[in-house]
DRENDO-1510 file (C-alpha; in Angstrom, 1 decimal, always signed):
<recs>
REC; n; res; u; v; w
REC; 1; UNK; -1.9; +19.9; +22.1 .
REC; 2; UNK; -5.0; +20.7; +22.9 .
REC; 3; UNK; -6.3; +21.5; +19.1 .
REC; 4; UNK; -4.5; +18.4; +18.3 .
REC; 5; UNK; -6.7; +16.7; +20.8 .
REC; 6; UNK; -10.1; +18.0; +18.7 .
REC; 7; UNK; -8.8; +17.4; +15.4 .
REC; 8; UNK; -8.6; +13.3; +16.8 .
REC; 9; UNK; -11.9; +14.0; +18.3 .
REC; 10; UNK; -13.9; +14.8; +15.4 .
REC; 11; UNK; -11.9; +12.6; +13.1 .
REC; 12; UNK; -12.9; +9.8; +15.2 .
REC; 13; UNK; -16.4; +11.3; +15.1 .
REC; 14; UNK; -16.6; +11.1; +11.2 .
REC; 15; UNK; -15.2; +7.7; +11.7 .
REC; 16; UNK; -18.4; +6.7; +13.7 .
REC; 17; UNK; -20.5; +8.0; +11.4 .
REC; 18; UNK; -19.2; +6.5; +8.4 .
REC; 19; UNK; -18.9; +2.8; +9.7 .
REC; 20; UNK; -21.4; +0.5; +8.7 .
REC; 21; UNK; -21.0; -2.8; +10.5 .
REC; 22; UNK; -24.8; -3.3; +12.1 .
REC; 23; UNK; -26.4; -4.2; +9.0 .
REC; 24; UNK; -26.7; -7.6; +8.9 .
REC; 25; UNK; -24.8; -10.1; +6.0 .
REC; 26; UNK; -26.1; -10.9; +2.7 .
REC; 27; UNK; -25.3; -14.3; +2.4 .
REC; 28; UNK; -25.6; -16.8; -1.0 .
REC; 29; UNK; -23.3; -19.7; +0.2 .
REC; 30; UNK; -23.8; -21.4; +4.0 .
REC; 31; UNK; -22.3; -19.1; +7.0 .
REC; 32; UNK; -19.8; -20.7; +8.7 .
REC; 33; UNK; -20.6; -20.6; +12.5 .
REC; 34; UNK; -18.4; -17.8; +13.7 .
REC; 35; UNK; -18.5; -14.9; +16.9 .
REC; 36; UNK; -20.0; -11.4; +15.1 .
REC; 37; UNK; -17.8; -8.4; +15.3 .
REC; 38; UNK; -18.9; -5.6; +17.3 .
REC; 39; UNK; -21.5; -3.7; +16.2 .
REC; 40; UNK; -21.1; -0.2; +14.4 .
REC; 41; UNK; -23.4; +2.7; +14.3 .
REC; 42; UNK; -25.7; +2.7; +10.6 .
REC; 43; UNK; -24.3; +4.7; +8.1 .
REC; 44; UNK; -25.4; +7.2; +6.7 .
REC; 45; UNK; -27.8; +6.1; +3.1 .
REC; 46; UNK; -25.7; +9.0; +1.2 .
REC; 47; UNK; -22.4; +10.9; +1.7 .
REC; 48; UNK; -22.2; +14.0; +1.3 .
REC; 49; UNK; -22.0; +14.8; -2.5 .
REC; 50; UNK; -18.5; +15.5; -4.1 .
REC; 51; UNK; -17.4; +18.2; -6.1 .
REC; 52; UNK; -18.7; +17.5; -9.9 .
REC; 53; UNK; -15.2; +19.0; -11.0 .
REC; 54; UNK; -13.8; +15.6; -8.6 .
REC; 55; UNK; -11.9; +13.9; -11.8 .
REC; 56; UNK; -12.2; +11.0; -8.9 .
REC; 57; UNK; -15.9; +11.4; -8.5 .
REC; 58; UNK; -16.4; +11.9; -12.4 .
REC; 59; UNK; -14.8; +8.5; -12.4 .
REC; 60; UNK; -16.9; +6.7; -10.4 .
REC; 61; UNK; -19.8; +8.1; -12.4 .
REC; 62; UNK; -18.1; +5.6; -15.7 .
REC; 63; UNK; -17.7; +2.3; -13.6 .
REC; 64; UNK; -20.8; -0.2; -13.7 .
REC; 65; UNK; -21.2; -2.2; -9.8 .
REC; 66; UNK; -18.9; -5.0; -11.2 .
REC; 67; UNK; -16.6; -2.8; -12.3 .
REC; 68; UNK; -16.5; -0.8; -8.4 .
REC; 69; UNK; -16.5; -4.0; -7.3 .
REC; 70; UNK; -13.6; -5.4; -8.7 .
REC; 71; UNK; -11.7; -2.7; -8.0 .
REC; 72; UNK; -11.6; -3.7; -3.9 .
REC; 73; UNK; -10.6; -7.1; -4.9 .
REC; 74; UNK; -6.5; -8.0; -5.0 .
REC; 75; UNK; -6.1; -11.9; -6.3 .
REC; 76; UNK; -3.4; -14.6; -6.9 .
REC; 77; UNK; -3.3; -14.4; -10.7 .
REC; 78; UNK; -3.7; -18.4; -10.3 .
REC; 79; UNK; -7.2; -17.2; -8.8 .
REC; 80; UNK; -7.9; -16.1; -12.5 .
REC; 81; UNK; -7.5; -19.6; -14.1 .
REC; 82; UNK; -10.8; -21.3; -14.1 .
REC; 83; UNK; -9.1; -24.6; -14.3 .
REC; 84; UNK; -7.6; -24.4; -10.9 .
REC; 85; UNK; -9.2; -25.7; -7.8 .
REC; 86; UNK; -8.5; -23.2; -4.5 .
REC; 87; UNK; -6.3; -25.7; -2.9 .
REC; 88; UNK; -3.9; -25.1; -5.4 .
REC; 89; UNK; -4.5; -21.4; -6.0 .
REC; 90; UNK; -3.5; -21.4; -2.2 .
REC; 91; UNK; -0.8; -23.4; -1.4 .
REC; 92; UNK; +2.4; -22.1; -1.9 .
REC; 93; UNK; +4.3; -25.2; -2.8 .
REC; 94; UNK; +1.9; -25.9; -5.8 .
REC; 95; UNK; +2.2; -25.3; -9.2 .
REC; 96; UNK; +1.3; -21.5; -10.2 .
REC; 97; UNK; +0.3; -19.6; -12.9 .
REC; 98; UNK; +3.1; -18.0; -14.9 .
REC; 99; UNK; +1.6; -16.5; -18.2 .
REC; 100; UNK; -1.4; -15.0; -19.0 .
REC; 101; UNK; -4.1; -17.3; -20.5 .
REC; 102; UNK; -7.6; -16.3; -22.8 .
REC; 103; UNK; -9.0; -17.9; -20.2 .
REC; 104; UNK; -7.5; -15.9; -17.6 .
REC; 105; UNK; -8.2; -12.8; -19.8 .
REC; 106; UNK; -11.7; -14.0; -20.3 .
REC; 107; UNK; -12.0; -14.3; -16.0 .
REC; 108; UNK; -10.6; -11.1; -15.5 .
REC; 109; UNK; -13.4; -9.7; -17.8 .
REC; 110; UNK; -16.0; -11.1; -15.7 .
REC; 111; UNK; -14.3; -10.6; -12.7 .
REC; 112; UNK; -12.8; -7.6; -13.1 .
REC; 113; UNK; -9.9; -7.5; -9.5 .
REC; 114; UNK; -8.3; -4.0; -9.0 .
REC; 115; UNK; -5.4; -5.7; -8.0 .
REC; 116; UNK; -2.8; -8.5; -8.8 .
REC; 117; UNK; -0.3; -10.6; -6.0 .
REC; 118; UNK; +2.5; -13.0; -7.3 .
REC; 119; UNK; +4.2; -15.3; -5.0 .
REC; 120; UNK; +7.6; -17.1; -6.2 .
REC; 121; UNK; +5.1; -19.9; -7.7 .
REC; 122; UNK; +4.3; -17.4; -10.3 .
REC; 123; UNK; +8.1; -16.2; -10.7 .
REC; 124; UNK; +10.8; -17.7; -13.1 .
REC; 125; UNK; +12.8; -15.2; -14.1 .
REC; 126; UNK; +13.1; -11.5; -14.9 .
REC; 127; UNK; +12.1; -11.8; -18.5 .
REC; 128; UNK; +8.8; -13.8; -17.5 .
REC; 129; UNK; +7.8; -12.2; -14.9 .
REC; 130; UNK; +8.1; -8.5; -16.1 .
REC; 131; UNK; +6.7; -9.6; -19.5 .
REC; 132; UNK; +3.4; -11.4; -17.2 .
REC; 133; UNK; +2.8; -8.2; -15.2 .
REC; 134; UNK; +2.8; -6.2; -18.6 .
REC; 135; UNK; +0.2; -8.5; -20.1 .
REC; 136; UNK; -1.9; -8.5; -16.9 .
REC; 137; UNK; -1.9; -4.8; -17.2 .
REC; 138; UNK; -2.8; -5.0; -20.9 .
REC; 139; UNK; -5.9; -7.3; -19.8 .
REC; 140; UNK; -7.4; -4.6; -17.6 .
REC; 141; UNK; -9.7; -2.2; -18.2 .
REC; 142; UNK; -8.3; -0.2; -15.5 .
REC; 143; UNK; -4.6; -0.4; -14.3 .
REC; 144; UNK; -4.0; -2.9; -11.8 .
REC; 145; UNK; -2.6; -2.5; -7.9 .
REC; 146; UNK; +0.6; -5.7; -8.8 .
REC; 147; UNK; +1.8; -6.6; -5.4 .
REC; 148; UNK; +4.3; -8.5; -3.9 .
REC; 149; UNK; +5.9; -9.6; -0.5 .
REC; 150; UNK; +9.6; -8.1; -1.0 .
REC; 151; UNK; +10.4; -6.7; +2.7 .
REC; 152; UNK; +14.0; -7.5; +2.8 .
REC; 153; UNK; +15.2; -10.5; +4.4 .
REC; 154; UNK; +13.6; -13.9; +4.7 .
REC; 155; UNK; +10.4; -12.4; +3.2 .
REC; 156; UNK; +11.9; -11.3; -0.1 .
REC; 157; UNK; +9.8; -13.3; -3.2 .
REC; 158; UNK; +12.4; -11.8; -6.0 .
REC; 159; UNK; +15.7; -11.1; -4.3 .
REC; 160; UNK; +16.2; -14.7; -2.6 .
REC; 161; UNK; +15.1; -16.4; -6.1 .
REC; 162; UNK; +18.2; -17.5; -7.3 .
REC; 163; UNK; +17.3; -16.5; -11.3 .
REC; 164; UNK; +17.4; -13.1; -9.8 .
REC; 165; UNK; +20.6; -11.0; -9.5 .
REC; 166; UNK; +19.6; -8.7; -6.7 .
REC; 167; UNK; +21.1; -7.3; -3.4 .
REC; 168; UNK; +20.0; -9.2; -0.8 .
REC; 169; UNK; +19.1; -8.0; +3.0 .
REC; 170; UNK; +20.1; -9.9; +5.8 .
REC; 171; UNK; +17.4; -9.0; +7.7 .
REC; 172; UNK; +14.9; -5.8; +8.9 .
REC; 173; UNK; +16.3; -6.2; +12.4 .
REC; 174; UNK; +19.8; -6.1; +11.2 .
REC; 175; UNK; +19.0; -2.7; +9.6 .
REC; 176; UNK; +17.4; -1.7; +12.6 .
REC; 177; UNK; +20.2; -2.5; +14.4 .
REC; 178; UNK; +22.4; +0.2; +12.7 .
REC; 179; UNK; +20.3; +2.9; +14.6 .
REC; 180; UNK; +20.6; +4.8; +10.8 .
REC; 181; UNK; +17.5; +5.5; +9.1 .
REC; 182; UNK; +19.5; +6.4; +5.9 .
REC; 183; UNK; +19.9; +2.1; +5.4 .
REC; 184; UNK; +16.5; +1.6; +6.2 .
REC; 185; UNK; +15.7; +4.4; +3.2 .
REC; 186; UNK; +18.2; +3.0; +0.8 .
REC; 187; UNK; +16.5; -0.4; +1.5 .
REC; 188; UNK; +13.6; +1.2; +0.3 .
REC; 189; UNK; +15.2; +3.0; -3.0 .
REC; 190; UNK; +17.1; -0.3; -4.2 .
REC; 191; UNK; +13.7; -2.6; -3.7 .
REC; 192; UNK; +11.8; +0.1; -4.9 .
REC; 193; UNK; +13.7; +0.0; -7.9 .
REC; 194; UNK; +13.8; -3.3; -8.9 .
REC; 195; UNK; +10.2; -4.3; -8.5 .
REC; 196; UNK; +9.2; -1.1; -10.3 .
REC; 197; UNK; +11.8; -2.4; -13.3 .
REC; 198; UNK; +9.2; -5.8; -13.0 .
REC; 199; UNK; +6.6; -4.0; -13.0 .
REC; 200; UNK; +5.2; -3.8; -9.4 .
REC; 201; UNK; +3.6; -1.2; -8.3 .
REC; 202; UNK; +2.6; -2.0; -4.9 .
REC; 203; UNK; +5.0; -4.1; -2.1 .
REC; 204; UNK; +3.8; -5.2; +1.3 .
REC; 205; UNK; +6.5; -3.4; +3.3 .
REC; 206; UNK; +7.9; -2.7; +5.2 .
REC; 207; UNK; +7.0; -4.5; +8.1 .
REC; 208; UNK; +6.2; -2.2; +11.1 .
REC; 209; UNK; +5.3; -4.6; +14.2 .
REC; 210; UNK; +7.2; -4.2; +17.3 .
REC; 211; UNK; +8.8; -7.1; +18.0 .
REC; 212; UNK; +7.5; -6.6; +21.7 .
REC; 213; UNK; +7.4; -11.0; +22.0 .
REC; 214; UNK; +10.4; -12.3; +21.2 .
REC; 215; UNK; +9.1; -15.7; +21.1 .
REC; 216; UNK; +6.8; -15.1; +18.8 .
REC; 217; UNK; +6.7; -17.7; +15.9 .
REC; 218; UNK; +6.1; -15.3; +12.8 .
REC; 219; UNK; +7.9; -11.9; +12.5 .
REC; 220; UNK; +10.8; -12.5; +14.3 .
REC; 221; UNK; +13.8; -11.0; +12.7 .
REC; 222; UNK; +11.1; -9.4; +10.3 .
REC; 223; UNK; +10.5; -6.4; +12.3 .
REC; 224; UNK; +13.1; -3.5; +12.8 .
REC; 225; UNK; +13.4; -3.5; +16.5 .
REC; 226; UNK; +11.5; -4.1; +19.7 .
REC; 227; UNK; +11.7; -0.5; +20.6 .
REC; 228; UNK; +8.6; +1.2; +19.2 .
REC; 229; UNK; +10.4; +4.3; +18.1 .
REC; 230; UNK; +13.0; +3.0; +16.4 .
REC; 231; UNK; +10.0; +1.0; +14.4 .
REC; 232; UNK; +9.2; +4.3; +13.5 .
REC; 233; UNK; +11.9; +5.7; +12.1 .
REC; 234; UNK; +12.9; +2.6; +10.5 .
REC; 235; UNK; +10.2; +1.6; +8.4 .
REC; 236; UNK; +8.9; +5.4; +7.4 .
REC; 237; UNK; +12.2; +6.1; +5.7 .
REC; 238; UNK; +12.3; +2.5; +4.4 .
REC; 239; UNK; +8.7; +3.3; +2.8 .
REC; 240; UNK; +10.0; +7.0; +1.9 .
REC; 241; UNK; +12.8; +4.9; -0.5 .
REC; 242; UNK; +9.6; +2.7; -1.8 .
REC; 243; UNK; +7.9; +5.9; -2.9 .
REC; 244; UNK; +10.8; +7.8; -4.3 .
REC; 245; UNK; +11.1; +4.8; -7.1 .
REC; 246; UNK; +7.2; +5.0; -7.4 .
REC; 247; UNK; +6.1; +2.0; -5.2 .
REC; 248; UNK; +3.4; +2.1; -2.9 .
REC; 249; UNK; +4.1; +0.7; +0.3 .
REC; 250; UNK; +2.4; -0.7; +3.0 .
REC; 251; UNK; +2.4; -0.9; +6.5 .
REC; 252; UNK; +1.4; -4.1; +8.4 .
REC; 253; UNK; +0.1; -5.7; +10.2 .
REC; 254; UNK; -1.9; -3.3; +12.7 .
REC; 255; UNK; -2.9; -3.7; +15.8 .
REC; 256; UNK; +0.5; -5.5; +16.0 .
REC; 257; UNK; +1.7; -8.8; +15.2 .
REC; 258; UNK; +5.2; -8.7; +17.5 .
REC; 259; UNK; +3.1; -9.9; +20.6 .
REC; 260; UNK; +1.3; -13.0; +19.5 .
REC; 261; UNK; +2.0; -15.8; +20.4 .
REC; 262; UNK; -0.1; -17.5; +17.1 .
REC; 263; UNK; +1.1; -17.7; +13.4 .
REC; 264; UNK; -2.6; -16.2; +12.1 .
REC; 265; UNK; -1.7; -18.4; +8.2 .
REC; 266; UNK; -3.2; -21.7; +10.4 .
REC; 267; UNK; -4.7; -19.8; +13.1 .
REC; 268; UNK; -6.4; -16.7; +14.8 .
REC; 269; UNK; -3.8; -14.8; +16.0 .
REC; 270; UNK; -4.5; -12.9; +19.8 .
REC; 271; UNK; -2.8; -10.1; +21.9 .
REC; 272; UNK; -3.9; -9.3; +25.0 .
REC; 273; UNK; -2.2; -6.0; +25.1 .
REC; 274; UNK; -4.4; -3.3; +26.3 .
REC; 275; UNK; -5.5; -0.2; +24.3 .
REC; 276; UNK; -3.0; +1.8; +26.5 .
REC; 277; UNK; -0.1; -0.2; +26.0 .
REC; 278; UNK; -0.5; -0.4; +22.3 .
REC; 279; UNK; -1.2; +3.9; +22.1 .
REC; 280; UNK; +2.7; +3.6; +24.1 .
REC; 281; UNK; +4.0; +1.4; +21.6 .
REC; 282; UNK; +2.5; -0.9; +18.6 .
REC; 283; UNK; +0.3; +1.9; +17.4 .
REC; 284; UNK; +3.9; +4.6; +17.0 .
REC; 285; UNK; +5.0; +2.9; +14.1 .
REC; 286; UNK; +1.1; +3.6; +11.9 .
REC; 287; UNK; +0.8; +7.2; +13.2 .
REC; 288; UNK; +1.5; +8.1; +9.5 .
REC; 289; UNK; +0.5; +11.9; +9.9 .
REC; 290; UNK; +3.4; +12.2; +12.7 .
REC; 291; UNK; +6.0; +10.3; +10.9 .
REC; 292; UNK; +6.9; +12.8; +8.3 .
REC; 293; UNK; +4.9; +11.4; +5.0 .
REC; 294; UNK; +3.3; +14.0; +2.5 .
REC; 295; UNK; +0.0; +14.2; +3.7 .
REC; 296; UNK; -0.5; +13.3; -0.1 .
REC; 297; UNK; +1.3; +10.3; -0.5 .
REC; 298; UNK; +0.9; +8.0; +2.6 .
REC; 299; UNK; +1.7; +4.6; +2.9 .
REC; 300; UNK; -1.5; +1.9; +2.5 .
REC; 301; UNK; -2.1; -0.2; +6.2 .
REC; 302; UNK; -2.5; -4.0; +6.2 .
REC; 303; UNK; -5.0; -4.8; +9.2 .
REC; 304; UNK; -4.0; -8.5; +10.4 .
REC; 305; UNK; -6.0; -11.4; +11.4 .
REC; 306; UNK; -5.4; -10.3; +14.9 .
REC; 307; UNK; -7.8; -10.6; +17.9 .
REC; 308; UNK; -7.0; -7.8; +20.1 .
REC; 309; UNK; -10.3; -8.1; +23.2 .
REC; 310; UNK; -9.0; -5.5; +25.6 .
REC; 311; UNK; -9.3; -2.8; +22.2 .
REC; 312; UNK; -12.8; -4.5; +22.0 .
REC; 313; UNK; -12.5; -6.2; +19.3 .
REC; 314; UNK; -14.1; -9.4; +21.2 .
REC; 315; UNK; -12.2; -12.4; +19.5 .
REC; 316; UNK; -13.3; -11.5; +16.0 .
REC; 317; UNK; -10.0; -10.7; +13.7 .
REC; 318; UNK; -9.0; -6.9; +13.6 .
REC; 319; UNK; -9.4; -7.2; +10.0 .
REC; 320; UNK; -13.6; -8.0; +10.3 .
REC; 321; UNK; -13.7; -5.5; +13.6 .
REC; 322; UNK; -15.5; -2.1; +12.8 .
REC; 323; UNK; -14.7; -1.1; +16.4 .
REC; 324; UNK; -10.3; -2.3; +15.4 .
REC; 325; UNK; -10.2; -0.6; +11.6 .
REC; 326; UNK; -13.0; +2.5; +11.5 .
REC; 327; UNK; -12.7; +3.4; +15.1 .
REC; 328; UNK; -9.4; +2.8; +16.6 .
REC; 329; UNK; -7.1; +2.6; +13.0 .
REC; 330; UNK; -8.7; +5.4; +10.8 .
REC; 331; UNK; -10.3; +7.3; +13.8 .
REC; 332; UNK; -7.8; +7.4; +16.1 .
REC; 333; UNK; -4.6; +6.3; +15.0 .
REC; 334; UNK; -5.0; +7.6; +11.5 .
REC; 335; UNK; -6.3; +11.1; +12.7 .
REC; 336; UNK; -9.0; +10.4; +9.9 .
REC; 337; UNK; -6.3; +10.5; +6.7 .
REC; 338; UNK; -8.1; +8.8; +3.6 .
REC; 339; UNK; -5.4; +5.9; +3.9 .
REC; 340; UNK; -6.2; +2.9; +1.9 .
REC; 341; UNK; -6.8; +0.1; +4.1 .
REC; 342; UNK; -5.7; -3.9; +3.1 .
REC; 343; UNK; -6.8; -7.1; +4.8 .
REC; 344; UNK; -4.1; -9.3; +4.8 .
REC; 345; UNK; -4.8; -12.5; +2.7 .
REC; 346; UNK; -8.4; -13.9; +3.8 .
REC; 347; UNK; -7.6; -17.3; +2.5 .
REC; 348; UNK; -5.5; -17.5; +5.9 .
REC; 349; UNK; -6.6; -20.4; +8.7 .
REC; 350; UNK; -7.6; -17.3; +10.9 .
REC; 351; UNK; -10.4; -16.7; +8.4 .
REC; 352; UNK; -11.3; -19.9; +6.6 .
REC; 353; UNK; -11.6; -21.4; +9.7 .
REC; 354; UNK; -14.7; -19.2; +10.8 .
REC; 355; UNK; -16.1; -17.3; +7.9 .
REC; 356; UNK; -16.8; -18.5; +4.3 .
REC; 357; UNK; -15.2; -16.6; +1.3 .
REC; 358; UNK; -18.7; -14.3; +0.7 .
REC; 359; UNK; -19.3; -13.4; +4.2 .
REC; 360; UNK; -15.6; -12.6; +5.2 .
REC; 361; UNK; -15.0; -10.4; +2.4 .
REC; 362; UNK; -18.3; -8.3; +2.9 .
REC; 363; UNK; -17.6; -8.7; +6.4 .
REC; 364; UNK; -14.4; -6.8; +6.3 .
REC; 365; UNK; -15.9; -4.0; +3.5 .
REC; 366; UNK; -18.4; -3.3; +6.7 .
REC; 367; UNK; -15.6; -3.0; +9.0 .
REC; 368; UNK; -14.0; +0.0; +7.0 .
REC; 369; UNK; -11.3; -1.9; +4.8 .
REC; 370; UNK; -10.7; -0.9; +1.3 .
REC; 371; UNK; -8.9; -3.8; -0.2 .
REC; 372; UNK; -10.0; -7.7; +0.4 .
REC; 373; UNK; -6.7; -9.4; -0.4 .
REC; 374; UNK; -6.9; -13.1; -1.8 .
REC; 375; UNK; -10.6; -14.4; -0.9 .
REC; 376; UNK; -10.7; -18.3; -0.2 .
REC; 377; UNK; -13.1; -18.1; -3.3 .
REC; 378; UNK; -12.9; -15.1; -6.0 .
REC; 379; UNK; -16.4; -15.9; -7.7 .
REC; 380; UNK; -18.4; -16.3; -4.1 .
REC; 381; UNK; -17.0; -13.6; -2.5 .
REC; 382; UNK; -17.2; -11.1; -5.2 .
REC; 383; UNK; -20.8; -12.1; -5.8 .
REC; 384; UNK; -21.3; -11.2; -2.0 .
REC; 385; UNK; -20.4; -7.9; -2.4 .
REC; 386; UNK; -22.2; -7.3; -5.4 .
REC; 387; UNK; -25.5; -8.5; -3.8 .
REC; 388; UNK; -24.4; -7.0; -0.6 .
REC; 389; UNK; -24.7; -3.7; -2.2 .
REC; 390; UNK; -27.6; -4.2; -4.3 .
REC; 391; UNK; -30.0; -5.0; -1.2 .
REC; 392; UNK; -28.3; -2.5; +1.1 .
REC; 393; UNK; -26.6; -4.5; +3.3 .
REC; 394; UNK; -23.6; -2.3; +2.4 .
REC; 395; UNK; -24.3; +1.4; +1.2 .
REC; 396; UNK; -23.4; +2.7; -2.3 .
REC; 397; UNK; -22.0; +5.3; -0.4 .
REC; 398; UNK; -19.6; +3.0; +1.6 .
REC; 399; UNK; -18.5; +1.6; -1.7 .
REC; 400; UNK; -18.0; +4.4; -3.7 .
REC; 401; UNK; -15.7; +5.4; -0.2 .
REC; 402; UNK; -13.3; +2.4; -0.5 .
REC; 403; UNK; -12.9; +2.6; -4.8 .
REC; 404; UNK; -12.2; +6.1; -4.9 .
REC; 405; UNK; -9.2; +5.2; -2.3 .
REC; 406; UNK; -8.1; +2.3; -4.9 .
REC; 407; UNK; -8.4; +4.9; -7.5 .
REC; 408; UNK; -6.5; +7.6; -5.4 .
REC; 409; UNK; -3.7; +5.2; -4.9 .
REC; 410; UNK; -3.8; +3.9; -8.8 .
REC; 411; UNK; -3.5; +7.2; -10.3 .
REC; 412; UNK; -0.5; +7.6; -7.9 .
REC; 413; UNK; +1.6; +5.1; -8.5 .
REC; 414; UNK; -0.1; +2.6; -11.5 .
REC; 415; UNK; -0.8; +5.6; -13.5 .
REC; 416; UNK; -4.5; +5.5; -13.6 .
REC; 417; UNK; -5.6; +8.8; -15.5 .
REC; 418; UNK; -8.5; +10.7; -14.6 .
REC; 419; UNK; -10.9; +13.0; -16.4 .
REC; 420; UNK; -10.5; +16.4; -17.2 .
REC; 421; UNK; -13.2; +18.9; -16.1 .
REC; 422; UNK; -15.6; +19.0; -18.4 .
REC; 423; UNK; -15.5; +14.8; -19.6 .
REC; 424; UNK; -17.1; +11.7; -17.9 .
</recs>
């Protein structure tokens, strides 16, 4: 216990060193009056210098800025049409993109995105949408991160279309309910296997809040259980079935979303659960390392738009918190495991409503996340980060951090193939 101790101790450490949330935001559109997250300690101007046999490393060595830059970015494909105005690209209910475009191909070019998410506005049928996902692949340089939201249950974008034939779930907490793991992995295996069929490679499951408020208006039946161990179990063999069919999964939405009281798509969500609590209970669930994953192959975390004050956060989302995501997430809870980190979407109230597209998306690259999940504003906020990095405000260093997790994750499971020592 006691080495165990040390081993959180100077992962935490590392953590610290490697957050850079003090430097101030490089900004080309207006700031949006909003509170600052707490400040993190500078980082360091350099890491310290891979391998040159890294195929990873020899990687990064190829890509231009744009090109490392893209990779952190995960859009709508409707984001890619140049025709659409953002209040359609964002509502659910409007029309959606459901073939690829020259003009789409031409703004993936410019804007190169490391990562595709379809909603059922972009779904018709089996035939479409695997044929879509194929030609989105085709139209990237590198291969793309294609998510969806397929948890099982209400949240299920291809299973409760009725132009699908799939099983369906009742629910996570009916699974849950069983007490058997073994349903919760087979859950896993059979949506593993159809979205990798379509052509996903990535699905934002399972869901591993603790359902610790059961009042609460927007995971509900969505999480396994209100018992934090049975969490656990529950959604690590469910993502253990996503992997086995070749799906990445990923966690959310840490620090917890089963206590709020808020729905953070119209507002800022809050818990007021202290740091204590949450170590006895919301935190189980995203202790990856002690949940019996591969220390290879673990699950990607989706940081929510969750305030969380008594972690010291302050009131700024955990997503845009250094102190939530580097220290507490990947320092503590983590134990320091390269595990790639997703906001959820920032074109949620909890973030429009304070921070414009730019400055929430380099925002939340400062606060230690890898992936910045549907910007309210592709262009502006990729152009952020690009400038963000040219004048310092973020360190190459920090960026090359959060692409070589993307490409980690791609050549898992979108088959992203490295050099061989000796090329780049």
């Amino acid at each position: 216990m006691r080495r165990k101790r040390k081993v959180r101790a100077a992962a935490l450490l590392l953590a610290l060193l490697l957050c850079a949330c003090a430097a101030p935001v490089a900004e080309t559109e207006q700031a949006r009056p909003a509170a600052s997250p707490p400040a993190c300690p500078e980082a360091p101007t350099a890491s310290p210098e891979a391998p040159a046999a890294d195929p990873i490393n020899a990687l990064l060595q190829q890509m231009t800025l744009r090109e490392k830059v893209g990779q952190l970015f995960m859009v709508r494909p409707d984001a890619l049409d140049p025709a659409l105005p953002q209040t359609q690209i964002d509502d659910e209910r409007a029309a959606g993109v459901t073939e690829l475009t020259e003009a789409m191909r031409a703004a993936l070019q410019q804007y190169p995105v490391g990562g595709i998410c379809q909603f059922g506005k972009n779904i018709e049928d089996p035939e479409q949408l695997t044929r879509f996902n194929a030609d989105l692949q085709r139209a990237s340089r590198w291969p793309l991160l294609i998510a969806v939201d397929e948890e099982g249950g209400a949240v299920a974008r291809l299973a409760n279309d009725p132009d699908f034939a799939l099983p369906q779930y009742e629910s996570a907490a009916a699974v849950g309910a069983s007490g058997d793991p073994e349903q919760a992995r087979e859950m896993g295996r059979t949506i593993g296997g159809y979205l990798k069929t379509c052509g996903f490679t990535m699905d934002f499951a399972p869901d591993a809040d603790v359902l610790t408020n059961p009042e609460n208006p927007v995971i509900g039946d969505r999480a396994f259980s209100q018992d934090a161990e049975t969490v656990a179990r529950m959604a690590a063999a469910m993502a253990q079935g996503l992997q086995e069919q070749g799906v990445l999964p990923v966690y959310k939405h840490f620090p917890g979303h089963g206590d709020t009281a808020e729905d953070s798509h119209s507002g800022l969500a809050r818990t007021d659960r202290t740091l204590a609590e949450m170590r006895g209970c919301e935190f189980l669930p995203f202790r990856l390392t002690e949940n019996g994953f591969d220390p290879e192959r673990l699950p990607a975390v989706m940081v929510g738009h969750i305030a969380a004050p008594a972690l010291g956060g302050g009131d700024a989302p955990a997503s845009l918190s250094c102190r939530l995501v580097t220290e507490v997430l990947r320092g503590e809870v983590l134990e320091g495991a390269p595990v790639l980190v997703v906001t959820d979407s920032l074109s949620m109230g909890a973030v429009t409503e304070r921070y414009g597209p730019g400055q929430a998306a380099v925002r939340a690259l400062q606060a230690g996340c890898d992936v910045l999940l549907m910007p309210a504003g592709l262009a502006e906020a990729f152009d952020a980060v690009v400038a963000a990095v040219e004048d310092g405000t973020i360190p190459a260093a920090r960026l090359d951090e959060s692409v070589a997790r993307v490409l980690r994750a791609k050549q898992l499971y979108a088959g992203l193939e490295l050099p061989q020592e000796g090329e780049g």
